[in-house]
C-alpha positions in Angstrom: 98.9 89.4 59.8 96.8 92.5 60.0 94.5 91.5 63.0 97.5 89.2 64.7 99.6 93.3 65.0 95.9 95.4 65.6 95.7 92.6 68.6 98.8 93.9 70.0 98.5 96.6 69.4 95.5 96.5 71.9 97.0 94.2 74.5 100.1 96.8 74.4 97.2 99.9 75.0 95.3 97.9 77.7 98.1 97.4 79.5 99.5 100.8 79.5 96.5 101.5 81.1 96.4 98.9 83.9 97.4 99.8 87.6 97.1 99.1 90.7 95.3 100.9 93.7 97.0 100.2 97.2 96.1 98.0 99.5 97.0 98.9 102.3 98.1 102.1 104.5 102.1 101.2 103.6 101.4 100.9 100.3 99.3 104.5 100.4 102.2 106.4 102.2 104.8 104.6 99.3 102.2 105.7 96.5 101.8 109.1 98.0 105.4 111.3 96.9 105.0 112.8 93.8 101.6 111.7 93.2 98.5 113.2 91.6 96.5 115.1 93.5 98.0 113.8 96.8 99.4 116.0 99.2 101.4 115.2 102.2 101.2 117.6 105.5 104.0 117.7 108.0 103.8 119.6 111.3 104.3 119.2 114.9 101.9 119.8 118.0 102.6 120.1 122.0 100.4 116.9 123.0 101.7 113.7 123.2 101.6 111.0 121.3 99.5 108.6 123.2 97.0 112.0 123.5 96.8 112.1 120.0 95.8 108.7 119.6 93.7 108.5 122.2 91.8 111.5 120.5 92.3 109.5 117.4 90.6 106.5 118.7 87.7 108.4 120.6 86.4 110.6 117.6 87.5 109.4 114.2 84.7 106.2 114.6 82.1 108.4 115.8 82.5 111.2 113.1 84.0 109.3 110.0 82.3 106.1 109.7 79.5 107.4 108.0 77.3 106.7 104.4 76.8 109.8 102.7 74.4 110.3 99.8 74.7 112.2 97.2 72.0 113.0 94.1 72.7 115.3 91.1 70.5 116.5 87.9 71.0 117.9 84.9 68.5 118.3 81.8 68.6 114.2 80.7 70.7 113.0 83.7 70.2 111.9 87.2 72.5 110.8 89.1 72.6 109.1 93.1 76.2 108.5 94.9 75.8 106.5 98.4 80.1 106.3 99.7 80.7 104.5 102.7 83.6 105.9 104.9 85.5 103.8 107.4 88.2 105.1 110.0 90.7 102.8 111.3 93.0 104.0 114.3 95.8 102.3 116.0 97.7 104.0 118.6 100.2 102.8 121.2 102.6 104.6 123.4 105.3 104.9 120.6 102.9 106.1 117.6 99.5 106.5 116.0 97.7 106.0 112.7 94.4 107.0 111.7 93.2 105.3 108.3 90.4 106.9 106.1 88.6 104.4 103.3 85.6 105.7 101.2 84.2 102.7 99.2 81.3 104.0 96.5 78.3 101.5 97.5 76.1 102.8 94.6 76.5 105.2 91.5 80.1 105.1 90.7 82.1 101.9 88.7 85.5 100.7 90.6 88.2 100.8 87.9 91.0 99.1 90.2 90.5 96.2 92.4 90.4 98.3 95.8 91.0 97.1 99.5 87.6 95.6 101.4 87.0 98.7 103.3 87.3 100.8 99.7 90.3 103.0 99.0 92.6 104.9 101.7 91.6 108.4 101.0 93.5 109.7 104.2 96.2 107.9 106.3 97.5 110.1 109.5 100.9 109.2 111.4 102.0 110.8 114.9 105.0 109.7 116.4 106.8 110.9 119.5 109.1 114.6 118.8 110.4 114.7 122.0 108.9 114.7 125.5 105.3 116.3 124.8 105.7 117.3 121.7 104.5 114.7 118.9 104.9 115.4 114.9 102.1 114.5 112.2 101.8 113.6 109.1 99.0 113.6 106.9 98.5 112.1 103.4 95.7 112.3 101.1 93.5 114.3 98.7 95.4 117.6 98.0 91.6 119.6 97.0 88.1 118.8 98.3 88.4 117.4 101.8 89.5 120.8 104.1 87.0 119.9 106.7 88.5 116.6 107.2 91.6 118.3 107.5 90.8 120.4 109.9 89.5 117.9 111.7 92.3 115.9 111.9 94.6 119.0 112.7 92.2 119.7 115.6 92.1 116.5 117.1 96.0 116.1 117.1 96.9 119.3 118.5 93.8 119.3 121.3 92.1 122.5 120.1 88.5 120.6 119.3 87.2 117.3 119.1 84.0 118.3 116.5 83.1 116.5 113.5 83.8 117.2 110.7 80.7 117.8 108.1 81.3 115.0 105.9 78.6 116.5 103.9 81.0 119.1 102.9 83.7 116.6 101.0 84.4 115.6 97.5 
């Protein structure tokens, strides 16, 4: 009887830990209110919309799919990180999206089953506020990706079209 209530006891513990990572960018944005560490950035710029995506699509390939490596040592550790990153863009005449995935090739142990492309880090609306005038929307890590911010505020409101230094994240 003993074993029979210490297994359920497990089975009950296991479970209170299980969860599940989005899958995909409308799962992300449903995930994001309220959540840990997530922060969602509204504000509206005077381009629009089908500018911002076509800034979108020109620059978020060429400067965010990258493969970054990482090493760190202390006294009795070593430790090497490769994360892949992978931006998707869609963009019409009524709206644009730009998705971020980072998927951990080597050095770090995926806890939750996570989309193909690794887990949405950053997902970026802009839809239409008006004439030229287009409002965006920016979920994902609340610390440790400001340069990717930036970037993404740049791009949308026209000011620059530089990469961000993906060195620089985490």
């Amino acid at each position: 009887m003993r074993t029979a209530i210490g297994l359920f006891i497990a089975a009950l513990a296991a479970a209170g830990c299980a969860g599940k990572m989005p899958q995909t960018a409308d799962e992300f944005r449903q995930m994001a209110p309220g959540a840990f560490m997530v922060q969602v950035q509204d504000f509206e710029v005077k381009r629009a919309v089908r500018d911002v995506g076509e800034t979108f699509r020109r620059r978020a390939p060429e400067c965010l799919n990258v493969t970054i490596r990482t090493t760190s040592s202390a006294p009795g550790s070593y430790q090497v990180i490769e994360t892949a990153y992978k931006a998707t863009v869609i963009a019409g005449a009524s709206k644009a999206e730009l998705h971020l995935q980072q998927k951990h090739l080597k050095g770090v142990i995926a806890v939750y089953e996570e989309p193909v492309d690794g887990r949405y880090l950053f997902v970026v609306d802009a839809v239409p506020a008006g004439a030229r005038a287009t409002k965006v929307q920016i979920i994902g890590p609340s610390r440790g990706y400001d340069v990717v911010v930036r970037a993404f505020k740049a791009w949308a409101d026209g000011s620059s079209t530089a990469c961000p230094d993906m060195t620089k994240i985490g």
